[in-house]
DRENPA-3360 file (N, C-alpha, C; in nm, 2 decimals, always signed):
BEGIN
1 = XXXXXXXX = +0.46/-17.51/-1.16/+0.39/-17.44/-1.26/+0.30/-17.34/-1.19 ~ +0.31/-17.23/-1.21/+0.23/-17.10/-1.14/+0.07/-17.07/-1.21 ~ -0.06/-17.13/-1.18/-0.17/-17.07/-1.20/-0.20/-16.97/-1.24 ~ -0.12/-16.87/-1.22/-0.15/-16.74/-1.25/-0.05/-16.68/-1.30 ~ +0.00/-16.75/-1.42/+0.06/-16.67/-1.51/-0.03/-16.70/-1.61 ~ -0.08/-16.52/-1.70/-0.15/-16.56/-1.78/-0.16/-16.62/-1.91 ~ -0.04/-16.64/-1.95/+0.02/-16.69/-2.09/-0.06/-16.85/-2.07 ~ -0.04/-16.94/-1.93/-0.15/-17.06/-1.94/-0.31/-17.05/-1.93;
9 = XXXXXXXX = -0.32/-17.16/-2.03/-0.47/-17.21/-1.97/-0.49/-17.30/-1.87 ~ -0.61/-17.33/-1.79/-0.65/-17.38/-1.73/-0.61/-17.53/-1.72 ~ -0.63/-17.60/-1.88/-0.63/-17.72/-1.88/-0.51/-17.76/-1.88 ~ -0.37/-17.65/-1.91/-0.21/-17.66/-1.90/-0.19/-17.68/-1.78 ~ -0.27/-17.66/-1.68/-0.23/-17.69/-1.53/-0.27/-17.85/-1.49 ~ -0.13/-17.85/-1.40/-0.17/-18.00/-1.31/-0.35/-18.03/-1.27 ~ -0.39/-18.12/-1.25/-0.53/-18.16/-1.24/-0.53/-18.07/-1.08 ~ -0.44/-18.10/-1.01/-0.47/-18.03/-0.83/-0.44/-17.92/-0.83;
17 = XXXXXXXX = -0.39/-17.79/-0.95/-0.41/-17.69/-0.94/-0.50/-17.62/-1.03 ~ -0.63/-17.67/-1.06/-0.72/-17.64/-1.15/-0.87/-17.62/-1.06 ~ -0.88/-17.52/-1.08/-0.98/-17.45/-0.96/-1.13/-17.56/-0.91 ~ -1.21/-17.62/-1.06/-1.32/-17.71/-1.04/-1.25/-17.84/-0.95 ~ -1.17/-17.91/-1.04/-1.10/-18.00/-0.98/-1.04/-17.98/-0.80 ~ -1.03/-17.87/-0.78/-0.96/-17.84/-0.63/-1.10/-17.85/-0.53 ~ -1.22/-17.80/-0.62/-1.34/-17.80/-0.55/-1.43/-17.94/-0.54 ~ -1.37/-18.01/-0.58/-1.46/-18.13/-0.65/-1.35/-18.21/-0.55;
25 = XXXXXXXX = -1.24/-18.24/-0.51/-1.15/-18.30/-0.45/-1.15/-18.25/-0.32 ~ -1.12/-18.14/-0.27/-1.11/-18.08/-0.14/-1.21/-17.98/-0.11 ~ -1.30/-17.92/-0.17/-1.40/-17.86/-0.12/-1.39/-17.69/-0.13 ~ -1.47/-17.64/-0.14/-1.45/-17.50/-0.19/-1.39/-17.38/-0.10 ~ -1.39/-17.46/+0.05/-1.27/-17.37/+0.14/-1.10/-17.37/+0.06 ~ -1.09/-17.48/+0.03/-0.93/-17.48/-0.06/-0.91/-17.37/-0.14 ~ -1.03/-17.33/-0.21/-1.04/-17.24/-0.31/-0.98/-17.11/-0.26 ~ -0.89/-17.02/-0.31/-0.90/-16.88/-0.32/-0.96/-16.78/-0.39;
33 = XXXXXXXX = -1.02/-16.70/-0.32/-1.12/-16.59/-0.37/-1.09/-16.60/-0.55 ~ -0.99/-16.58/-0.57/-0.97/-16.60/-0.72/-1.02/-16.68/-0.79 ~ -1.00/-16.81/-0.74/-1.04/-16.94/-0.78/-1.17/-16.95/-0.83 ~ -1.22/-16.92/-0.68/-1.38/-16.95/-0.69/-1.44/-16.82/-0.79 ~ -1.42/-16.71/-0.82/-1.44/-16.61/-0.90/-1.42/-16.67/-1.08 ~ -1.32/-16.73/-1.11/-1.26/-16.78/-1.15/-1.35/-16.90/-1.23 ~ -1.38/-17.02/-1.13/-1.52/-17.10/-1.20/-1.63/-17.05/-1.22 ~ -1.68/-16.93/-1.16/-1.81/-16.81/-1.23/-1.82/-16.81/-1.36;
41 = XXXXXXXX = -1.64/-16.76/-1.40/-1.63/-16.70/-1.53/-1.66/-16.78/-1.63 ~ -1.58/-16.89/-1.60/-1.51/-17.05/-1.66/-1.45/-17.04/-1.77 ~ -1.43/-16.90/-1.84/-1.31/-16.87/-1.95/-1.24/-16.76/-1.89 ~ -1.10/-16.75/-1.98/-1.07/-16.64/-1.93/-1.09/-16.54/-2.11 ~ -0.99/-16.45/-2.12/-0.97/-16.41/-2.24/-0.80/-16.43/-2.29 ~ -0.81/-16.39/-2.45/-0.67/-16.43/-2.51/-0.58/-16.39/-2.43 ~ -0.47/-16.49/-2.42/-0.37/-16.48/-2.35/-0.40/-16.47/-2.19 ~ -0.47/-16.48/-2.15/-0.55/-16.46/-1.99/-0.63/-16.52/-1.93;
49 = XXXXXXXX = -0.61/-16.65/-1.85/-0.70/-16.75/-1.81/-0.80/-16.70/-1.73 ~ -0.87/-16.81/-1.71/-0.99/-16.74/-1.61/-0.94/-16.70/-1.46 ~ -0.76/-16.74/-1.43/-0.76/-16.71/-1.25/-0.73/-16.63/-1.26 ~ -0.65/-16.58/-1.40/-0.57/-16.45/-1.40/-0.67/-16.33/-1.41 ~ -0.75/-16.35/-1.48/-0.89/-16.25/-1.53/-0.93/-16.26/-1.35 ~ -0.98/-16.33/-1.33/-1.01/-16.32/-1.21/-0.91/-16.23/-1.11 ~ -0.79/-16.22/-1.07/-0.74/-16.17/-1.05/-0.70/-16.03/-1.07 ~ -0.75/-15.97/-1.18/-0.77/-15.90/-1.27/-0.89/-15.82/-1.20;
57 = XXXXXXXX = -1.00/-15.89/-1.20/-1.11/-15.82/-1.14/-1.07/-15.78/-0.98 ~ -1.03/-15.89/-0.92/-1.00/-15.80/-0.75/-0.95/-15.73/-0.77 ~ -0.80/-15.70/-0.84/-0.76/-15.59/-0.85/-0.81/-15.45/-0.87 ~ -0.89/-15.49/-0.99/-0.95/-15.34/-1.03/-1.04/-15.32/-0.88 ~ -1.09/-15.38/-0.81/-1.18/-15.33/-0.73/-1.15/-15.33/-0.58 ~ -1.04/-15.40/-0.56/-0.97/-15.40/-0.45/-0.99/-15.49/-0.29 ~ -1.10/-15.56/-0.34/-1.12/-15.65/-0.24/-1.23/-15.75/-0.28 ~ -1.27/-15.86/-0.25/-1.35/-15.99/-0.29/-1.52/-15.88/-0.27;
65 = XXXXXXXX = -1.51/-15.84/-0.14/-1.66/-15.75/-0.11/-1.67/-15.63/-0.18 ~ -1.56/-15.58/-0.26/-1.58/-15.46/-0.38/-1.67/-15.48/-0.47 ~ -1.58/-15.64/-0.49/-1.64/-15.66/-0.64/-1.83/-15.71/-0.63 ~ -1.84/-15.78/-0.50/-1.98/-15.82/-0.45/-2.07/-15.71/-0.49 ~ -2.00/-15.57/-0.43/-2.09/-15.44/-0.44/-2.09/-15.39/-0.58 ~ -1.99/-15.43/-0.68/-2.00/-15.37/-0.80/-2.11/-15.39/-0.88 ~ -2.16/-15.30/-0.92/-2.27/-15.34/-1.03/-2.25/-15.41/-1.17 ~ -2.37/-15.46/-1.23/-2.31/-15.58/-1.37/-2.22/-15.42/-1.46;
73 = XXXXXXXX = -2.27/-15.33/-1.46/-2.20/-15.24/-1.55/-2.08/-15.25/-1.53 ~ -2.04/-15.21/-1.40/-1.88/-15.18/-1.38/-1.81/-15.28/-1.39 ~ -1.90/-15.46/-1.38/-1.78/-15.56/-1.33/-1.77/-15.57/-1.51 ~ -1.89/-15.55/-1.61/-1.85/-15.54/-1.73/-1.74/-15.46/-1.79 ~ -1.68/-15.37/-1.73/-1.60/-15.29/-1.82/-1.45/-15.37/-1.78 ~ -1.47/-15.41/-1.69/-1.30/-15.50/-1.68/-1.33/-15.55/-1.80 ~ -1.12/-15.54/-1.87/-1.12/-15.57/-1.99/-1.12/-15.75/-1.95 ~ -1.17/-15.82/-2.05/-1.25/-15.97/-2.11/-1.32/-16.04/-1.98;
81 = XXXXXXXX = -1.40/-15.96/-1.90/-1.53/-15.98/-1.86/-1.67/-15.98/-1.94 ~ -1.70/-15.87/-1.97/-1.82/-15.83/-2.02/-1.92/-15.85/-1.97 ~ -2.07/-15.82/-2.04/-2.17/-15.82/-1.98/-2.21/-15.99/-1.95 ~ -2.22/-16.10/-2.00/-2.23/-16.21/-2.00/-2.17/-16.26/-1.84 ~ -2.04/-16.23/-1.84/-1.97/-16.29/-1.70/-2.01/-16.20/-1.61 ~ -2.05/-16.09/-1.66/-2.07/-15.97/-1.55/-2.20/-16.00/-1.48 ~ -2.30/-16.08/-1.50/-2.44/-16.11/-1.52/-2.42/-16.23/-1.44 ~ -2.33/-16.33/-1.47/-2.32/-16.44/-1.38/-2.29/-16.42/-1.24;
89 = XXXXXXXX = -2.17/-16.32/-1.19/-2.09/-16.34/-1.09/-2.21/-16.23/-1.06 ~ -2.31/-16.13/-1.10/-2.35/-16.07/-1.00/-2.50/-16.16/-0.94 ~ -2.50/-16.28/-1.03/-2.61/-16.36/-0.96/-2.54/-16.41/-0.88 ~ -2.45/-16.51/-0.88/-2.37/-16.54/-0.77/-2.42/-16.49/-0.66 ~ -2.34/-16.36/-0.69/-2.34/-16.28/-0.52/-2.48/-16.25/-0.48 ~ -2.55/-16.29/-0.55/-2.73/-16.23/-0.53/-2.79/-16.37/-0.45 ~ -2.73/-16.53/-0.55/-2.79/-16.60/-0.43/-2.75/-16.62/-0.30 ~ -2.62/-16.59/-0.30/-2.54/-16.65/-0.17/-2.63/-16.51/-0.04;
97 = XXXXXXXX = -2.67/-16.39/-0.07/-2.75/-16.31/+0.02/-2.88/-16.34/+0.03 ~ -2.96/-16.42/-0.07/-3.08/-16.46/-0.05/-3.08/-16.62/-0.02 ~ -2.94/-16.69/-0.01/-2.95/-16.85/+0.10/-2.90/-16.77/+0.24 ~ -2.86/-16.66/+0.29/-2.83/-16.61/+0.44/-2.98/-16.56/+0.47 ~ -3.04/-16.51/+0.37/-3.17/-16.48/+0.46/-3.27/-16.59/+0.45 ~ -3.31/-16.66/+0.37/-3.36/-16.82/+0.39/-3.36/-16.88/+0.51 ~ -3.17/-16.90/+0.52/-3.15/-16.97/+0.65/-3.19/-16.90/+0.77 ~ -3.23/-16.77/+0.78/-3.27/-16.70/+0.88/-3.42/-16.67/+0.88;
105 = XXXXXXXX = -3.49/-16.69/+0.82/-3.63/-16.66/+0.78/-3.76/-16.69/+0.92 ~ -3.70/-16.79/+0.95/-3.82/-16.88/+1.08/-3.76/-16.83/+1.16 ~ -3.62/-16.76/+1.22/-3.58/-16.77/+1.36/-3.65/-16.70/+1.42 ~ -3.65/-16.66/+1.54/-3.69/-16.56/+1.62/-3.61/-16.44/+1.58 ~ -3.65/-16.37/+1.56/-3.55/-16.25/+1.54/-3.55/-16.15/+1.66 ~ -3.45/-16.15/+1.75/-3.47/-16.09/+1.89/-3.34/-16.06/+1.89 ~ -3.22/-16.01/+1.86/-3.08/-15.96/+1.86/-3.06/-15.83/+1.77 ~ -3.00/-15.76/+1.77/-2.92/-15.73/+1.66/-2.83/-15.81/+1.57;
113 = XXXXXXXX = -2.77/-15.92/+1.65/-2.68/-16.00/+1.59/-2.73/-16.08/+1.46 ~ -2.88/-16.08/+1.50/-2.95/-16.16/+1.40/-3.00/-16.10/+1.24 ~ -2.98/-15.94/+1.28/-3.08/-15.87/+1.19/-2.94/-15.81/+1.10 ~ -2.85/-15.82/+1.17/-2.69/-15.85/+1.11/-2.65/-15.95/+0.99 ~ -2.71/-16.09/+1.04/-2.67/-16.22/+0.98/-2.82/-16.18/+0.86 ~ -2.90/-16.17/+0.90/-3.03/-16.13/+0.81/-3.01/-16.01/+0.70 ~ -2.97/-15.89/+0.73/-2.98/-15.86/+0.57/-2.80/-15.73/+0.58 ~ -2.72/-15.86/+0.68/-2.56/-15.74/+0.62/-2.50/-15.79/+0.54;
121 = XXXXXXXX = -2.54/-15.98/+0.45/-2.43/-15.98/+0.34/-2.53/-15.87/+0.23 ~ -2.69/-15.82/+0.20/-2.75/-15.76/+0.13/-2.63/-15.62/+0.15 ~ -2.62/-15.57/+0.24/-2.65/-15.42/+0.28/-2.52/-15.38/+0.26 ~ -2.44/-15.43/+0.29/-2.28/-15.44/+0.29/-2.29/-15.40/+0.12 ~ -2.29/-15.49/+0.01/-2.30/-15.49/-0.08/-2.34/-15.34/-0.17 ~ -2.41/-15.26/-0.11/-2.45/-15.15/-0.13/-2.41/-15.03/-0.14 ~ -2.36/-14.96/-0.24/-2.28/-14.82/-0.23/-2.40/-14.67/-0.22 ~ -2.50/-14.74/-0.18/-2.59/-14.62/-0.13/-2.70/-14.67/+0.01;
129 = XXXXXXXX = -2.73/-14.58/+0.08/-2.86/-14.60/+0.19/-2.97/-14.65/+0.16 ~ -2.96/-14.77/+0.19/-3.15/-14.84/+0.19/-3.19/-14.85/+0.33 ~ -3.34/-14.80/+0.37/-3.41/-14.83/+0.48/-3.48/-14.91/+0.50 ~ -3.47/-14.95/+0.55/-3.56/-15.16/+0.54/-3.61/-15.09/+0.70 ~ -3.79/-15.19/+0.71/-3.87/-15.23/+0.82/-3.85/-15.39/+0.81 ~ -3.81/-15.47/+0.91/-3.84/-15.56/+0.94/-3.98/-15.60/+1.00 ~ -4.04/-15.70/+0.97/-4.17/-15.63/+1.04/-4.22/-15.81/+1.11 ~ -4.25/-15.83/+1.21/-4.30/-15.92/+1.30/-4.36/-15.94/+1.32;
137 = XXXXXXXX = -4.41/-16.09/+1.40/-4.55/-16.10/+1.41/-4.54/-16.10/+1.64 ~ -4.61/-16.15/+1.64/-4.64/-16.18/+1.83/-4.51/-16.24/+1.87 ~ -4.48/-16.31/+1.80/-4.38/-16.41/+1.84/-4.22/-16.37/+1.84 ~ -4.19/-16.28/+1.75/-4.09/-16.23/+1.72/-4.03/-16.32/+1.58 ~ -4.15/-16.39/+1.50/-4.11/-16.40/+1.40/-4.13/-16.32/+1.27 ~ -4.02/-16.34/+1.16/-4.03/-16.27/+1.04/-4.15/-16.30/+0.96 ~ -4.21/-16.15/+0.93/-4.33/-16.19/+0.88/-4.30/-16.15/+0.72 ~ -4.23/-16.03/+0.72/-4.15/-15.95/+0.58/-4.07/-15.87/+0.62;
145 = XXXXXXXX = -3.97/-15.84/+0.55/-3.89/-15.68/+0.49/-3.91/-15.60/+0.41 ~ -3.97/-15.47/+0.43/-3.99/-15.38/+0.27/-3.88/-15.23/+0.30 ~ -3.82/-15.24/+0.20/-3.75/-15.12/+0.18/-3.82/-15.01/+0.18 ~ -3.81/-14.91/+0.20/-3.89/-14.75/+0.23/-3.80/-14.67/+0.20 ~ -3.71/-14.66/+0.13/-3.62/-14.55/+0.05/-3.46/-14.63/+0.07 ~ -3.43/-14.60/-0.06/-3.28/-14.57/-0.10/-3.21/-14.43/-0.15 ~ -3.10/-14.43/-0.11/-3.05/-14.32/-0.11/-3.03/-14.23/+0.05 ~ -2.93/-14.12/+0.02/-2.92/-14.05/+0.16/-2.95/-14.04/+0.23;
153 = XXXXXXXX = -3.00/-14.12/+0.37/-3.09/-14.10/+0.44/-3.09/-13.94/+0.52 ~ -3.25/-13.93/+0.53/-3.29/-13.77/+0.59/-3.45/-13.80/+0.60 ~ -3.47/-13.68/+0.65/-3.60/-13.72/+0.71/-3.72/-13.66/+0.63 ~ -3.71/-13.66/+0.49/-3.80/-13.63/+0.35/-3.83/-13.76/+0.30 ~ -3.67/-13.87/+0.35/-3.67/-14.02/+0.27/-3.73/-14.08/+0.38 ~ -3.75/-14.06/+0.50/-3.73/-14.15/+0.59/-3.83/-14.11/+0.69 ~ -3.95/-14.02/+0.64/-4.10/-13.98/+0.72/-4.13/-14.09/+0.80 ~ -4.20/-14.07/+0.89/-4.25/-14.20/+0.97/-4.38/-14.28/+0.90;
161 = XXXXXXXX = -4.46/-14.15/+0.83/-4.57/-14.18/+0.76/-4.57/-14.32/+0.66 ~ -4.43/-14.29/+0.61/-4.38/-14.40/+0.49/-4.37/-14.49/+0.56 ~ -4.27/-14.48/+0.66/-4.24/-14.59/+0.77/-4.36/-14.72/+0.80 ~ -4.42/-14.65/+0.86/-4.55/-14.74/+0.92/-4.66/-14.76/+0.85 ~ -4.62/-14.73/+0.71/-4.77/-14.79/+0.60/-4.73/-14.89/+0.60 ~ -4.65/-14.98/+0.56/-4.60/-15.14/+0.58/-4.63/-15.22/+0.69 ~ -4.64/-15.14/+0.80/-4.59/-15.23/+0.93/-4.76/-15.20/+0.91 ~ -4.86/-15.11/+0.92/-5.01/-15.15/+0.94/-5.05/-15.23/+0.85;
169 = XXXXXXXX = -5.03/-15.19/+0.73/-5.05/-15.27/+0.62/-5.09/-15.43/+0.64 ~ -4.97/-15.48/+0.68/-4.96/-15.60/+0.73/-5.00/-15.68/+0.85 ~ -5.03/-15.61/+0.94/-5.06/-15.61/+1.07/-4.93/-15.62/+1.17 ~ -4.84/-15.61/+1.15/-4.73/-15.65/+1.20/-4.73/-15.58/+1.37 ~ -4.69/-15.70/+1.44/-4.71/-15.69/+1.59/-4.58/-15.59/+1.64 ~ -4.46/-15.58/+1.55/-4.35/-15.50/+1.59/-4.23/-15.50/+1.53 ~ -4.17/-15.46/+1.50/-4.06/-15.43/+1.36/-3.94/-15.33/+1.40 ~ -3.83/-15.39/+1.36/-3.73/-15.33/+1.40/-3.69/-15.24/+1.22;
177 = XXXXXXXX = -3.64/-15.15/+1.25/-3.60/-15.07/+1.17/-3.42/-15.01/+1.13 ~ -3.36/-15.06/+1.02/-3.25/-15.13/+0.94/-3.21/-15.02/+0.82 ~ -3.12/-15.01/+0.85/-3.06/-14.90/+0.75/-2.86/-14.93/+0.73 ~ -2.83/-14.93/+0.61/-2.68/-14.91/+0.59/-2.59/-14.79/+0.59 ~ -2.49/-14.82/+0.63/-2.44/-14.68/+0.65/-2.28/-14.77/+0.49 ~ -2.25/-14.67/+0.43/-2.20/-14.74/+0.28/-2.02/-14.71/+0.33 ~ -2.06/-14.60/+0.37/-1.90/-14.57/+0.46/-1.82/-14.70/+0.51 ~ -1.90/-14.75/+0.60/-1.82/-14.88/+0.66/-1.86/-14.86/+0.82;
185 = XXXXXXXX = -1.91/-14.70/+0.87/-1.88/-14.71/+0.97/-2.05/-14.71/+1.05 ~ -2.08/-14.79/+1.14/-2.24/-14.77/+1.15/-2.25/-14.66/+1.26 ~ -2.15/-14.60/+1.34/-2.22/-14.50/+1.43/-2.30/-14.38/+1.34 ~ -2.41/-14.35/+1.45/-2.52/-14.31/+1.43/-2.48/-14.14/+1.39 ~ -2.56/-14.08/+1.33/-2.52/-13.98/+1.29/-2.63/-13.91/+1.32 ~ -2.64/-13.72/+1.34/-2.76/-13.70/+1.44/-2.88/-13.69/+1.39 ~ -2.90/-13.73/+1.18/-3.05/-13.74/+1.16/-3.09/-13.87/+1.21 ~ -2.98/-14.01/+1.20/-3.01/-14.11/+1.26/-3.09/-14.12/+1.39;
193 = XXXXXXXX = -3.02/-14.03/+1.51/-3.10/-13.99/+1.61/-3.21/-13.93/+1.62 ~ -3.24/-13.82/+1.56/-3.40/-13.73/+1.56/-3.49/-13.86/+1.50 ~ -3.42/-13.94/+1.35/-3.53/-14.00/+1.31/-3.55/-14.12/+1.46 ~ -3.53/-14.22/+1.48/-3.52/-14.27/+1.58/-3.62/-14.20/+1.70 ~ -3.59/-14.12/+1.75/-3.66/-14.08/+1.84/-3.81/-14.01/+1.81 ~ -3.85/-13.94/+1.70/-3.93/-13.93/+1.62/-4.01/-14.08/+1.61 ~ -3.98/-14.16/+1.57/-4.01/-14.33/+1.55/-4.08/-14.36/+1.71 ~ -3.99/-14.38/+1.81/-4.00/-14.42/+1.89/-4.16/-14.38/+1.98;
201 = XXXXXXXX = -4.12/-14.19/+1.97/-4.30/-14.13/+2.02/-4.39/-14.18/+1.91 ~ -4.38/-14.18/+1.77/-4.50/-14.21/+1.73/-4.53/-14.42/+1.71 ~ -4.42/-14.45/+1.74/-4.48/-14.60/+1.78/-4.60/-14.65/+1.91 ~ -4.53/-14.57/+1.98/-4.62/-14.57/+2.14/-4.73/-14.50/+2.12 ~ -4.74/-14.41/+2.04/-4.91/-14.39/+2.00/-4.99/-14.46/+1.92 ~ -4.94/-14.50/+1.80/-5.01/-14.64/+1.76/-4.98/-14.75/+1.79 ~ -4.98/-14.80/+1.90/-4.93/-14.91/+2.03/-4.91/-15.02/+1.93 ~ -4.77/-14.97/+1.83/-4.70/-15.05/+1.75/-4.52/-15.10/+1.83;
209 = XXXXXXXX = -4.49/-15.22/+1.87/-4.33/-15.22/+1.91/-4.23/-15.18/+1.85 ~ -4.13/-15.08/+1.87/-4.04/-15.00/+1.76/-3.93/-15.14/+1.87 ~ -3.91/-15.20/+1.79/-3.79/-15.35/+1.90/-3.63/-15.28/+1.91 ~ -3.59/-15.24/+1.79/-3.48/-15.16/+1.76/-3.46/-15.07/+1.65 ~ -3.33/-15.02/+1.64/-3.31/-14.92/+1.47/-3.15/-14.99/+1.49 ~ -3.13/-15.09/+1.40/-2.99/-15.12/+1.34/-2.93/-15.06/+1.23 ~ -2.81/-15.02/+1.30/-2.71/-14.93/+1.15/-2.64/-15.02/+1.11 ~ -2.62/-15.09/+0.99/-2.53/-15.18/+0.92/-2.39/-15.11/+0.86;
217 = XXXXXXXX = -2.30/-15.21/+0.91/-2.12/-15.11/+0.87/-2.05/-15.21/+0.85 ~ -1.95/-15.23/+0.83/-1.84/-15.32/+0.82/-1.78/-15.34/+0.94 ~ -1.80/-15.49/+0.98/-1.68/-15.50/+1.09/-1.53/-15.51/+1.07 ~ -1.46/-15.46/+1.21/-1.33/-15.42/+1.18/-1.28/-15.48/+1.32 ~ -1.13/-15.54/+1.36/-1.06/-15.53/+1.46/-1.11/-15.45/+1.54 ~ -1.17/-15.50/+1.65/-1.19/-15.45/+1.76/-1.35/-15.33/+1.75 ~ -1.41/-15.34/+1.63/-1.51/-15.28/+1.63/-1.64/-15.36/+1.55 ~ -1.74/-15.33/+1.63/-1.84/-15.43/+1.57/-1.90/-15.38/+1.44;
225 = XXXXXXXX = -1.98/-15.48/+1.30/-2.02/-15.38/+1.22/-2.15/-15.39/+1.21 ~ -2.18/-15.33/+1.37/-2.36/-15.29/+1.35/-2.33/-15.20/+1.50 ~ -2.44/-15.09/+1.50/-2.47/-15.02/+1.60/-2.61/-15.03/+1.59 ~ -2.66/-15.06/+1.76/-2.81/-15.06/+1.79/-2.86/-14.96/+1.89 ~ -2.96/-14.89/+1.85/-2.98/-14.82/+1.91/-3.08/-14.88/+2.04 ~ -3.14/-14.99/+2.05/-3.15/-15.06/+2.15/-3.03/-15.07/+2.28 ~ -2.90/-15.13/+2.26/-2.81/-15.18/+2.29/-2.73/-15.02/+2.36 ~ -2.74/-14.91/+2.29/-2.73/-14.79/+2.35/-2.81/-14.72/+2.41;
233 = XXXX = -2.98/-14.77/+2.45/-3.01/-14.71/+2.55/-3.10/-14.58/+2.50 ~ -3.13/-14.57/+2.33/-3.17/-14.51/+2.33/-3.34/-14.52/+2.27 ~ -3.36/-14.68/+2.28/-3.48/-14.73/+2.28/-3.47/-14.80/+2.38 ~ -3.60/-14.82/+2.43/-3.63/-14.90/+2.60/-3.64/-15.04/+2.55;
% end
């Protein structure tokens, strides 16, 4: 009996092909992206169960992390979502980015790799440029993150002035500075650079640590999905 034919319901299926049941028995790796999308919903609509509706949604958006980035409007317009399921699955995706930064909150934050695991399931998620300061204390731990523009980045959004009212604000001993690139791809592009370098002279005059500038991208085969401007040499 096939799961995903929409003419069944849920409860028409064998007990071991029924999505709760698969999670409650073998654990939520068994699940397929459908599945798990699937108990969000926990109906489907007429004639259309919840894996097939599910299914329904990857499709319209083409990948599990589309739909992550979709906003409640758009996951609403798939036909028998609505705003109700649209509302759930986008909390979903809202806790699972704020238990990745939790779990990261005390570490030392001294990598890129880390400022990666810290806000790329957030940033990924995003079909426009946010600029986040990470901001630190002596130790290299997290003290906060405040956004300082969304949208295009350029250097009207992205003044240094705006930059480092946060990081005094707070007292922060040194802060790395985080931005997404929506394309997928994090190499640096040349306002990326001026702002950067711009950053970097006026940190050393208010004997604040500029630690790095991370571009958030999608990782791919053979390419990583962060570029640091530390790691290139173009911060000391």
């Amino acid at each position: 009996m096939d799961n995903h034919v929409p003419g069944l319901t849920i409860h028409e299926l064998p007990s071991e092909q029924r999505p709760r049941e698969k999670l409650l028995n073998r654990g939520p790796a068994s699940l397929t992206d459908a599945e798990l999308i699937a108990i969000l919903l926990r109906t489907g609509t007429k004639g259309v169960n919840a894996i097939a509706l599910a299914d329904r949604v990857l499709q319209k958006f083409g990948s599990f992390a589309a739909v992550a980035r979709a906003s409640v409007q758009e996951l609403a317009k798939v036909h028998g979502v609505g705003l109700t399921k649209a509302i759930q699955l986008a909390a979903s995706f809202a806790l699972g980015v704020r238990l990745a930064q939790e779990r990261l909150a005390t570490s030392t934050v001294d990598s890129p790799t880390v400022i990666e695991d810290l806000l790329g399931p957030e940033l990924r998620l995003l079909d426009r440029e946010s600029l986040r300061v990470v901001l630190l204390d002596a130790k290299q731990r997290l003290l906060t993150i405040q956004e300082i523009s969304r949208g295009s980045l350029n250097e009207s959004l992205a003044h240094p002035r705006e930059i480092f009212k946060p990081i005094i604000a707070h007292s922060a001993y040194s802060f790395i500075l985080v931005h997404n690139h929506p394309s997928g791809d994090p190499s640096p592009s040349e306002a990326d650079l001026r702002l950067t370098r711009r950053l970097v002279e006026a940190a050393r005059i208010l004997q604040v640590s500029l630690l790095d500038h991370v571009i958030i991208g999608l990782p791919l085969p053979g390419r990583c999905g962060y570029f640091s401007f530390k790691e290139a040499g173009v911060i000391a």
